[in-house]
C-alpha positions as a Markdown table, in Angstrom:
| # | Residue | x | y | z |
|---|---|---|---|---|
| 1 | Unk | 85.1 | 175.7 | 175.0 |
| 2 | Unk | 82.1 | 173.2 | 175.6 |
| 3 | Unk | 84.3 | 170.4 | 173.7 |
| 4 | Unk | 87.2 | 171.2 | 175.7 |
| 5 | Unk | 84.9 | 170.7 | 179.0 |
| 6 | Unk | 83.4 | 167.4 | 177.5 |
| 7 | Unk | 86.9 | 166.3 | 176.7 |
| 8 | Unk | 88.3 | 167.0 | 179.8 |
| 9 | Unk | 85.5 | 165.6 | 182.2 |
| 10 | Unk | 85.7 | 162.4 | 179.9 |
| 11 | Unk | 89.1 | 161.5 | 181.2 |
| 12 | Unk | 88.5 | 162.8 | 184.5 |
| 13 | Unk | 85.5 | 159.5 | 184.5 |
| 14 | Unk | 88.2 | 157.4 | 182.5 |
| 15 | Unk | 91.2 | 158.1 | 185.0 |
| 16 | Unk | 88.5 | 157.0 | 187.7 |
| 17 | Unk | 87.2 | 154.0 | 186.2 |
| 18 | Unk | 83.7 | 155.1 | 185.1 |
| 19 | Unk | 83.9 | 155.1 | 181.7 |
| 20 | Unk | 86.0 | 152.6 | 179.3 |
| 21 | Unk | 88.9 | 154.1 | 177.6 |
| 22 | Unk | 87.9 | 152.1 | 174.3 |
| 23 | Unk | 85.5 | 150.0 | 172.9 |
| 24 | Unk | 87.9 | 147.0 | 173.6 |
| 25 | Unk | 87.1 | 147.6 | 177.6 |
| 26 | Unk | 84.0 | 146.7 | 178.8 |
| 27 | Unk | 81.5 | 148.8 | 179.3 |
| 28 | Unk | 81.0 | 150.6 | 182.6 |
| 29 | Unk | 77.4 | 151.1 | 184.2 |
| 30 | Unk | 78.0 | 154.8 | 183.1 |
| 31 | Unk | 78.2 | 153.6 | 179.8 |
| 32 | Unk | 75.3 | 151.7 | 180.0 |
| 33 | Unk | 73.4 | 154.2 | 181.6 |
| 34 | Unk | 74.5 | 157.2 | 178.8 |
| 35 | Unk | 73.8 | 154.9 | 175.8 |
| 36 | Unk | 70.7 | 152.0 | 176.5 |
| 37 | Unk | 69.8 | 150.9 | 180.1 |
| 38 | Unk | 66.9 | 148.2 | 178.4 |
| 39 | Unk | 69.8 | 146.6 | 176.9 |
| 40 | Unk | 72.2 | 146.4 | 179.8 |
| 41 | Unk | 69.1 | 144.6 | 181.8 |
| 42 | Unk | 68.1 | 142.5 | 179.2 |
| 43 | Unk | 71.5 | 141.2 | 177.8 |
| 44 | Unk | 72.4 | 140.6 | 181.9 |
| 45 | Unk | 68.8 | 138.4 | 182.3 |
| 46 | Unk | 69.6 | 136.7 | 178.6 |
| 47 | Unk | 73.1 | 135.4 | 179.3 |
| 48 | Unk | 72.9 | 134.9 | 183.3 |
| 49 | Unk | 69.1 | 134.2 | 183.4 |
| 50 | Unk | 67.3 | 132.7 | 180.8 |
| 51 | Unk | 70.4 | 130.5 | 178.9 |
| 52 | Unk | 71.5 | 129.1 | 182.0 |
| 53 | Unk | 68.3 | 127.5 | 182.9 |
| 54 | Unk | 67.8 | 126.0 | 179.6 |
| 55 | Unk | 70.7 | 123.6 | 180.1 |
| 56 | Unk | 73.0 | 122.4 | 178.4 |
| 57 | Unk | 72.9 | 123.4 | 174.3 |
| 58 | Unk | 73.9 | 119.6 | 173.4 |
| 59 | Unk | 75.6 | 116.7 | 174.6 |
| 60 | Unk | 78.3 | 114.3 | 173.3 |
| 61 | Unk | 76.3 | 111.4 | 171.6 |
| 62 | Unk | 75.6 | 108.5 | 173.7 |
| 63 | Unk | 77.8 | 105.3 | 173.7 |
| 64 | Unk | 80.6 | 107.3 | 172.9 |
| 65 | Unk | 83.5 | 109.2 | 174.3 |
| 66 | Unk | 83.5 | 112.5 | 173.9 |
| 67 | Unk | 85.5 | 114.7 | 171.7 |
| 68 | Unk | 87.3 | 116.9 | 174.1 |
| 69 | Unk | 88.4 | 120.3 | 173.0 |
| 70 | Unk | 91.2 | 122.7 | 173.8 |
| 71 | Unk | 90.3 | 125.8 | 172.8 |
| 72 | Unk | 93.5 | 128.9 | 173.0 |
| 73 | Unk | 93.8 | 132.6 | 171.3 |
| 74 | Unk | 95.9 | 135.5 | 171.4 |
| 75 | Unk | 99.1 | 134.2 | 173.0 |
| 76 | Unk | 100.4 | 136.9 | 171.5 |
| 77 | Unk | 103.9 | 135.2 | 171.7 |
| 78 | Unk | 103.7 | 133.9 | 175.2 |
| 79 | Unk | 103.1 | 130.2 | 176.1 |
| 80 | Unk | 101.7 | 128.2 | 178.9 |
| 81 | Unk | 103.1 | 125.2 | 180.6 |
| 82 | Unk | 102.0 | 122.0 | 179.2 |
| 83 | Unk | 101.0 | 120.5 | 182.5 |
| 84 | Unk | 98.3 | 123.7 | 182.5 |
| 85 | Unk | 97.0 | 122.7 | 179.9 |
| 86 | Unk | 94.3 | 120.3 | 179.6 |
| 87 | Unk | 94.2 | 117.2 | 177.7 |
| 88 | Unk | 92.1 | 116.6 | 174.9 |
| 89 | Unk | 91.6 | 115.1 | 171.5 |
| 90 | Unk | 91.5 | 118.6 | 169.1 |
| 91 | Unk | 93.4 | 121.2 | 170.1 |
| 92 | Unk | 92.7 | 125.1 | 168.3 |
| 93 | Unk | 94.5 | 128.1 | 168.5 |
| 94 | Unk | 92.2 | 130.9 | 167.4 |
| 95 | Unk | 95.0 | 133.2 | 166.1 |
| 96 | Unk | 97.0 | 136.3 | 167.0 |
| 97 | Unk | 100.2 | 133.7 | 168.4 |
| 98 | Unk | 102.2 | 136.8 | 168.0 |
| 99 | Unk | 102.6 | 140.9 | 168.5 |
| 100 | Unk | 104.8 | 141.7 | 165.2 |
| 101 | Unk | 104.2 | 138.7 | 163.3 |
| 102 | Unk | 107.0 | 137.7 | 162.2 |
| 103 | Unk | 107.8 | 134.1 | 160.5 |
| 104 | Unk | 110.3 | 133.9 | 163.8 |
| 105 | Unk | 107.5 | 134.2 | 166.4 |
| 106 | Unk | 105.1 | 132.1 | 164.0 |
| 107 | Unk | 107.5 | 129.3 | 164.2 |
| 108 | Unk | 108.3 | 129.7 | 167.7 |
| 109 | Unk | 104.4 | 129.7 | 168.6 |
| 110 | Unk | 103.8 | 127.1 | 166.1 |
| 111 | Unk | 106.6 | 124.3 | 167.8 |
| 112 | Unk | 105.3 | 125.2 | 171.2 |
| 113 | Unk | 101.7 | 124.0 | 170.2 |
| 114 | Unk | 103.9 | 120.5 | 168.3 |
| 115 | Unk | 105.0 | 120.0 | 171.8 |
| 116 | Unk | 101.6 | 119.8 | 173.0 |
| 117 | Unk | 100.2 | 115.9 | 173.5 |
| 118 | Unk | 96.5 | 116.8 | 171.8 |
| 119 | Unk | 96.4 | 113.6 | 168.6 |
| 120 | Unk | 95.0 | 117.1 | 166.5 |
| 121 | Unk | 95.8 | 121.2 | 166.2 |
| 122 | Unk | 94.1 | 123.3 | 164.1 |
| 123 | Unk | 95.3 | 127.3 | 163.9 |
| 124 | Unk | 94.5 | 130.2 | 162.0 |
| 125 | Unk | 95.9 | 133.2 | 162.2 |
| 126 | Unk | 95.0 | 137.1 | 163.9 |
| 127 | Unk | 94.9 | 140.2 | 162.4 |
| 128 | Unk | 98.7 | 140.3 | 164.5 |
| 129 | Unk | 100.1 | 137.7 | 162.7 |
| 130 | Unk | 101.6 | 139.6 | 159.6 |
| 131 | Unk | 103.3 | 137.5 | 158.3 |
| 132 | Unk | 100.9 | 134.8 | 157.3 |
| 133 | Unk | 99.0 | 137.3 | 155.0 |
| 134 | Unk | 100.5 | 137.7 | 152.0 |
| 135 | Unk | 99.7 | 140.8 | 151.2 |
| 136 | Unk | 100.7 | 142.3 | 154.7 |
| 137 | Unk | 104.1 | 140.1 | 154.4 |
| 138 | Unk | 105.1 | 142.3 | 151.1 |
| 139 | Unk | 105.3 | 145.1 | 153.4 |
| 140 | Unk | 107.0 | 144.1 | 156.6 |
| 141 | Unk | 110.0 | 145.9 | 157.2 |
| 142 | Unk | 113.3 | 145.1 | 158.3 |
| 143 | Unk | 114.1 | 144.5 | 161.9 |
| 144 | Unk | 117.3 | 144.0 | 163.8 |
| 145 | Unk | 119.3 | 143.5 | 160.2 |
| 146 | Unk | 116.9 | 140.8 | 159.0 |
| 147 | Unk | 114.1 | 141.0 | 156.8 |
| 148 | Unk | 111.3 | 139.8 | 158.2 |
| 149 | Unk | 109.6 | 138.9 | 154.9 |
| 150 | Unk | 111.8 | 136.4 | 154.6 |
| 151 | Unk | 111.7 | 132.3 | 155.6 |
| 152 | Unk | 108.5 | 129.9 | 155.8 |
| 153 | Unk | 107.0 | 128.4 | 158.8 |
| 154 | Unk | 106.9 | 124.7 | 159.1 |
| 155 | Unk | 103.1 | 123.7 | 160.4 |
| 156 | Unk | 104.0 | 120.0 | 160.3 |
| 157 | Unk | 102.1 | 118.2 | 162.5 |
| 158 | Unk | 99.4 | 121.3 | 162.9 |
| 159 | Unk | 96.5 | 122.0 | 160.7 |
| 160 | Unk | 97.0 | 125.8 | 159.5 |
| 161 | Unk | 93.5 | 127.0 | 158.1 |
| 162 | Unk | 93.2 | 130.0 | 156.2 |
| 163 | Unk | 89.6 | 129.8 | 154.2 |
| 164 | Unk | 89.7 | 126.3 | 154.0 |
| 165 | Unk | 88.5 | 123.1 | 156.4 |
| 166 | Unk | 89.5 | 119.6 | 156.8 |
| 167 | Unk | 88.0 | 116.2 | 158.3 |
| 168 | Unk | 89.1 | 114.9 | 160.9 |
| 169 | Unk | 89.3 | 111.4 | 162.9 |
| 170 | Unk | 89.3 | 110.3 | 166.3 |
| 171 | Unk | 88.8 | 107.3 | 168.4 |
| 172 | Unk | 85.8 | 105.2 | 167.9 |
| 173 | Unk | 85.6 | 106.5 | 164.2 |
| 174 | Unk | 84.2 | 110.0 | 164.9 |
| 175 | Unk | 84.9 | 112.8 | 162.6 |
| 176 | Unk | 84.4 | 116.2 | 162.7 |
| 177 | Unk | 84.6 | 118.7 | 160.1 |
| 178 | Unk | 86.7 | 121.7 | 161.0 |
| 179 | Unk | 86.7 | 125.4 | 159.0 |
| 180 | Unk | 88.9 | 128.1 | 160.2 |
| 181 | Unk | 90.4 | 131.3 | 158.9 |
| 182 | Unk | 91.3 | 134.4 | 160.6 |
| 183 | Unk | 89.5 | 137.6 | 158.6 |
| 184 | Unk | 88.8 | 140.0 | 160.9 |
| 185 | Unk | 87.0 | 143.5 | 160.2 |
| 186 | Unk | 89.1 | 146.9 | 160.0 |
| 187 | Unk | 91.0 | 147.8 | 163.1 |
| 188 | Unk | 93.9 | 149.6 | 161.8 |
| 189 | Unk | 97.1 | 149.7 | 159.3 |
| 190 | Unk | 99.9 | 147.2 | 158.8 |
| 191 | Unk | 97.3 | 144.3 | 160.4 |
| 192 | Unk | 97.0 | 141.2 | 158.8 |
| 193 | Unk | 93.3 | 139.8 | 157.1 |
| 194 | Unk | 91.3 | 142.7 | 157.3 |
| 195 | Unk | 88.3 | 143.5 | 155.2 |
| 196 | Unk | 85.8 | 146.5 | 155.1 |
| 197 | Unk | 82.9 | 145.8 | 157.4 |
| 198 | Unk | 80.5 | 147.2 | 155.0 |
| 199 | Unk | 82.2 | 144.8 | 152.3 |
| 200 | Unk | 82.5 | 141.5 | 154.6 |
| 201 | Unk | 83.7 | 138.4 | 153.0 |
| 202 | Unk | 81.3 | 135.6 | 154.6 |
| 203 | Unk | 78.0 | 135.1 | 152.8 |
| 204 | Unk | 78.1 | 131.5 | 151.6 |
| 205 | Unk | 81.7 | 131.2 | 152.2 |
| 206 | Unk | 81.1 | 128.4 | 155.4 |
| 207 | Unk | 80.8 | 124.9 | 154.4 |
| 208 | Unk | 77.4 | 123.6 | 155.0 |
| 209 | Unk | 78.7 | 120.7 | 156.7 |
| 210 | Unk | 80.8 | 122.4 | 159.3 |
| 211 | Unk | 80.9 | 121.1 | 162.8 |
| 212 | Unk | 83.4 | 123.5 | 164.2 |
| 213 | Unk | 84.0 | 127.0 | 163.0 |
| 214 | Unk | 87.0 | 128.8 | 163.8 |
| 215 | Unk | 87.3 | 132.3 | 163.1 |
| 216 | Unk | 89.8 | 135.0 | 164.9 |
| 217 | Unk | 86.9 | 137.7 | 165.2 |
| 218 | Unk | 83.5 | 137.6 | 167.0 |
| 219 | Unk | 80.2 | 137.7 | 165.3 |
| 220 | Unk | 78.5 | 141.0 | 166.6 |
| 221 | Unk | 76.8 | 140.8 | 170.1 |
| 222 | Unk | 78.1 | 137.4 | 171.5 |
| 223 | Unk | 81.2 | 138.1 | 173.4 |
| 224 | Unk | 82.4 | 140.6 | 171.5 |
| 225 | Unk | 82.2 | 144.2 | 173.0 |
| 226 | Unk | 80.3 | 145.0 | 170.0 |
| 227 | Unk | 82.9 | 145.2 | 168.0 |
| 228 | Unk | 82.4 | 141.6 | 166.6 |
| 229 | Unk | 81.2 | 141.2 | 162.7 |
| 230 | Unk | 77.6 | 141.4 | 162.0 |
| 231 | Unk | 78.3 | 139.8 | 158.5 |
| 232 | Unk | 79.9 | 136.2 | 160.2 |
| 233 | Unk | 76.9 | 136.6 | 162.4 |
| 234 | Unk | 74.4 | 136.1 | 159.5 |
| 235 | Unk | 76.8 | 133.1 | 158.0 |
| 236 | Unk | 76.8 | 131.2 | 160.9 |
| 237 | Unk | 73.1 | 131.6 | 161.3 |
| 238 | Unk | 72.9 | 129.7 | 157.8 |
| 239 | Unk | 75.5 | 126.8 | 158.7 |
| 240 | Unk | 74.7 | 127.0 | 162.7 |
| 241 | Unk | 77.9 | 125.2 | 163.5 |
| 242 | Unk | 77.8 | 123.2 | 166.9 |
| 243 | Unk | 81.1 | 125.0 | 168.3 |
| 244 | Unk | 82.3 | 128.3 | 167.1 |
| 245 | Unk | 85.5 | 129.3 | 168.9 |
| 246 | Unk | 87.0 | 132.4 | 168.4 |
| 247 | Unk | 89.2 | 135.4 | 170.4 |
| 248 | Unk | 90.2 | 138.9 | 169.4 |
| 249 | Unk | 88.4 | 140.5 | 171.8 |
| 250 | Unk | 90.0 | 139.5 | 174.7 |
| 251 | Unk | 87.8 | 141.0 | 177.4 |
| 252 | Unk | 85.0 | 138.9 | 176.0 |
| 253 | Unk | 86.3 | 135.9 | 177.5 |
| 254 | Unk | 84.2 | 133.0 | 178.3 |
| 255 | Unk | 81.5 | 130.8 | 176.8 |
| 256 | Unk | 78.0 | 131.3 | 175.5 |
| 257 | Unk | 75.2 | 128.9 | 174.4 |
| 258 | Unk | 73.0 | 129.9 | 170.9 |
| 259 | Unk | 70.0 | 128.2 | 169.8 |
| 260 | Unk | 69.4 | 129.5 | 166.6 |
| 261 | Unk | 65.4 | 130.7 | 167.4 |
| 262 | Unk | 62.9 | 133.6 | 168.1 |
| 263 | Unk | 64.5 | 134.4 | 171.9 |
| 264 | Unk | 68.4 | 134.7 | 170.3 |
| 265 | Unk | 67.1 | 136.5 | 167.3 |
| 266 | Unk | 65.2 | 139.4 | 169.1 |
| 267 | Unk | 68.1 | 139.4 | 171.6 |
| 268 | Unk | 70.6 | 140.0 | 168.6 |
| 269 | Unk | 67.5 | 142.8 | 167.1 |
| 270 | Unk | 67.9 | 144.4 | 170.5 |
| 271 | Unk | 71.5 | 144.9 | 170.9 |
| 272 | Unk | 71.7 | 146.0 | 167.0 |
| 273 | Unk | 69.7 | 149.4 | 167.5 |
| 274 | Unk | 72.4 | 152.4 | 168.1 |
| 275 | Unk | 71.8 | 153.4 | 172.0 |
| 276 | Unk | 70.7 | 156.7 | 172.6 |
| 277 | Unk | 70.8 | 157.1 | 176.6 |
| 278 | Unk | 68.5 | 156.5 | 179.5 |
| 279 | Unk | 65.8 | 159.1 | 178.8 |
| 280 | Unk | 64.8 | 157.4 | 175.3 |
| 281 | Unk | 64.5 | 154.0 | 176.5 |
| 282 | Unk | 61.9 | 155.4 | 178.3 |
| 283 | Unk | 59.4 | 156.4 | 175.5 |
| 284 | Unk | 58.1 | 152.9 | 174.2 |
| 285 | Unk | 59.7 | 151.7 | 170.6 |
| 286 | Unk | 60.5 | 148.7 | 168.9 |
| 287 | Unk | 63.9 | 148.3 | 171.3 |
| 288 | Unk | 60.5 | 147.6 | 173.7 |
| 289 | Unk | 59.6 | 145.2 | 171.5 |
| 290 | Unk | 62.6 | 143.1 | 171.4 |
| 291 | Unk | 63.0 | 143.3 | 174.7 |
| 292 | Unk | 59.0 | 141.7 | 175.2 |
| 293 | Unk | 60.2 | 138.9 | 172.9 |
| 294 | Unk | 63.8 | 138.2 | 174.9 |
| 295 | Unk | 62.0 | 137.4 | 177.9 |
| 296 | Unk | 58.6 | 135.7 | 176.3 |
| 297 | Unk | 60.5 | 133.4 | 173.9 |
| 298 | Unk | 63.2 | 132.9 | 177.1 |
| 299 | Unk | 60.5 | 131.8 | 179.1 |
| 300 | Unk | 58.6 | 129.9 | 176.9 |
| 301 | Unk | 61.5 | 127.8 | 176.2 |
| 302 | Unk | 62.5 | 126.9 | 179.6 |
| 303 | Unk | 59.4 | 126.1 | 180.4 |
| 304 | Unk | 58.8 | 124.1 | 177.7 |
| 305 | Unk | 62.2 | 121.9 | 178.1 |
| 306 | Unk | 62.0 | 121.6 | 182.1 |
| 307 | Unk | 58.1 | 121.2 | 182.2 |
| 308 | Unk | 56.7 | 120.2 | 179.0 |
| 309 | Unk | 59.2 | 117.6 | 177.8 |
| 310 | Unk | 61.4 | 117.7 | 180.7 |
| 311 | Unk | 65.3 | 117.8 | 181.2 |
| 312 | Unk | 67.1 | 116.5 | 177.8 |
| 313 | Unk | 69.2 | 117.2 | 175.0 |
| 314 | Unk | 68.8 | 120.5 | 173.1 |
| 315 | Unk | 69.4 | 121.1 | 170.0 |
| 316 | Unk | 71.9 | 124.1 | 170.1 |
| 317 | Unk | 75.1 | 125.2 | 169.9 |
| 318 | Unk | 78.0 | 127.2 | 171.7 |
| 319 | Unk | 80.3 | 130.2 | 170.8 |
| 320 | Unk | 83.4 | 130.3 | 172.7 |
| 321 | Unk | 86.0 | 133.0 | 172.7 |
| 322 | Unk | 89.0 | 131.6 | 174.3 |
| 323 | Unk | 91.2 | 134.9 | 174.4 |
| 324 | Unk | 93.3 | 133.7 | 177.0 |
| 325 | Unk | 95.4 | 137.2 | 176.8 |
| 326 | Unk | 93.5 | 138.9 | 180.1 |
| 327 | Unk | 92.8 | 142.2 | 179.1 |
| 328 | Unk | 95.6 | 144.5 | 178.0 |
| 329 | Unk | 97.7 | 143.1 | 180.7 |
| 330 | Unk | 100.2 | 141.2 | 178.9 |
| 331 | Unk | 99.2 | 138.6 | 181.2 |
| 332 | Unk | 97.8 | 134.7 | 180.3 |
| 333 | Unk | 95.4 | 135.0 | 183.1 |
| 334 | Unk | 92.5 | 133.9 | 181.5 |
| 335 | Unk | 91.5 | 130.2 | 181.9 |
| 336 | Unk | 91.9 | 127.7 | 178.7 |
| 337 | Unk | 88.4 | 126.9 | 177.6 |
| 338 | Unk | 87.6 | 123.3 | 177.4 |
| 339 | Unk | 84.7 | 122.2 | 175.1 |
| 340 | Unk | 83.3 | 118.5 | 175.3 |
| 341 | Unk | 81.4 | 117.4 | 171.8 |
């Protein structure tokens, strides 16, 4: 009887916008409220407080032009007009071009992004594009008459990266070395690249030397819902790429600047410990702690670049998930994300 109340009353909150329907929605001050209040403030004051007002991560190196990126994911078989699309040097689709992944929609995404004027593309794939994993493809089914398992996509003139990276070239003789591939953790059968988040693929697998990491999922707690993987989060902590783009989550939309040091690290210790409502952040623990060290190291660090040494370039990086799927809509409404290196 008590479950049936529970049950009841939580889609009575859902059908009135007070609580998310999944853990792909974002989270709802209810749901803050029932699972950690300390870590709605403090992820609020770390990403609209503190890494604003240290600046810039990193700027394009003097003398020279910048690199300009064009950073896309989950089109899921839709396109956008070339004229809305910015210009650039490099441009990367961060996977799920399609919603059944087949070689068809592949190859129809794939000459849409040929038509595109950017000198470089670089795309991996989402856990919705079935056919590029070959393990997934065995099991396709037929549809309409044809087997879907069937054919091969033509990526000339686009740089398809699954677990591997390349080096490339652009004007003035700058080169930047690009990894991509598109494991994501478990989120259901008949998906492409998935792996056991207990079992994740990603320790050492990153080349040291990688200036732009492209992956399909997250890393957990940097626009990701939480849903992101904690495992790529500890990988990219060894290689500390300068651009990390990625999508999947596409209600994590937007840009984010890491530094790789004390403030970030507490920040990701904070959001790691399971929530357990409003009343327990109340009794002092080590979520305290973290908390104490977001906002000393945050501090200490703007202070130390805007007063100590004064404005200049730091020495960071910046995650970007460029999911421009808005929401569940269906829609494209999310801006493309433009990256300048």
């Amino acid at each position: 009887m008590l479950s049936r109340i529970s049950h009841l009353l939580t889609n009575l909150l859902q059908t009135l916008h007070l609580r998310r329907r999944s853990h792909w929605e974002p989270p709802t001050p209810l749901d803050w409220l029932l699972t950690s209040p300390l870590q709605w403030l403090i992820s609020l004051a770390y990403r609209h407080l503190l890494l604003p007002l240290r600046g810039r991560p990193f700027r394009p190196p003097r003398g020279k032009r910048p690199i300009r990126v064009v950073c896309l994911s989950d089109t899921h078989g839709l396109t956008i007009p070339a004229d809305k699309i910015p210009a650039g040097d490099l441009l990367i689709h961060c996977g799920d071009l399609t919603v059944h992944g087949t070689v068809t929609e592949i190859q129809a995404q794939v000459d849409w992004l040929k038509g595109l004027s950017h000198r470089w593309k670089v795309v991996v794939g989402g856990n919705h594009d079935s056919w590029l994993d070959a393990s997934v493809r065995a099991g396709m089914s037929g549809q309409e008459g044809k087997d879907t398992r069937m054919g091969e996509v033509d990526f000339t003139g686009v740089e398809y990266l699954c677990d591997k990276g390349v080096e490339l070239e652009f004007e003035g003789g700058r080169r930047l070395n690009v990894y991509g591939w598109g494991a994501v953790p478990w989120c259901g059968e008949g998906f492409a690249f998935q792996y056991e988040r207990e079992k994740h693929p990603w320790k050492g697998r990153i080349p040291d030397e990688t200036d732009v990491l492209v992956t399909h999922t997250p890393p957990r707690h940097h626009l990701d819902l939480g849903v992101g993987c904690a495992g790529l989060l500890d990988e990219i902590w060894r290689v500390k790429p300068r651009l990390h783009v990625f999508g999947h989550v596409h209600w994590g939309h937007g840009k984010e600047a890491v530094y790789y040091d004390e403030c970030q690290r507490a920040y990701e210790s904070l959001m790691s410990r399971p929530g357990r409502g409003f009343f327990y952040d109340l009794i002092p623990s080590a979520r305290w702690v973290d908390a104490f060290n977001v906002l000393y190291h945050g501090v200490n660090s703007i202070l130390w670049k805007w007063i100590m040494l004064g404005p200049g370039t730091n020495y960071g990086g910046l995650m970007a998930n460029a999911s421009v799927m808005y929401g569940n809509t269906g829609k494209l409404w999310n801006p493309v994300t433009v990256v300048d290196l």
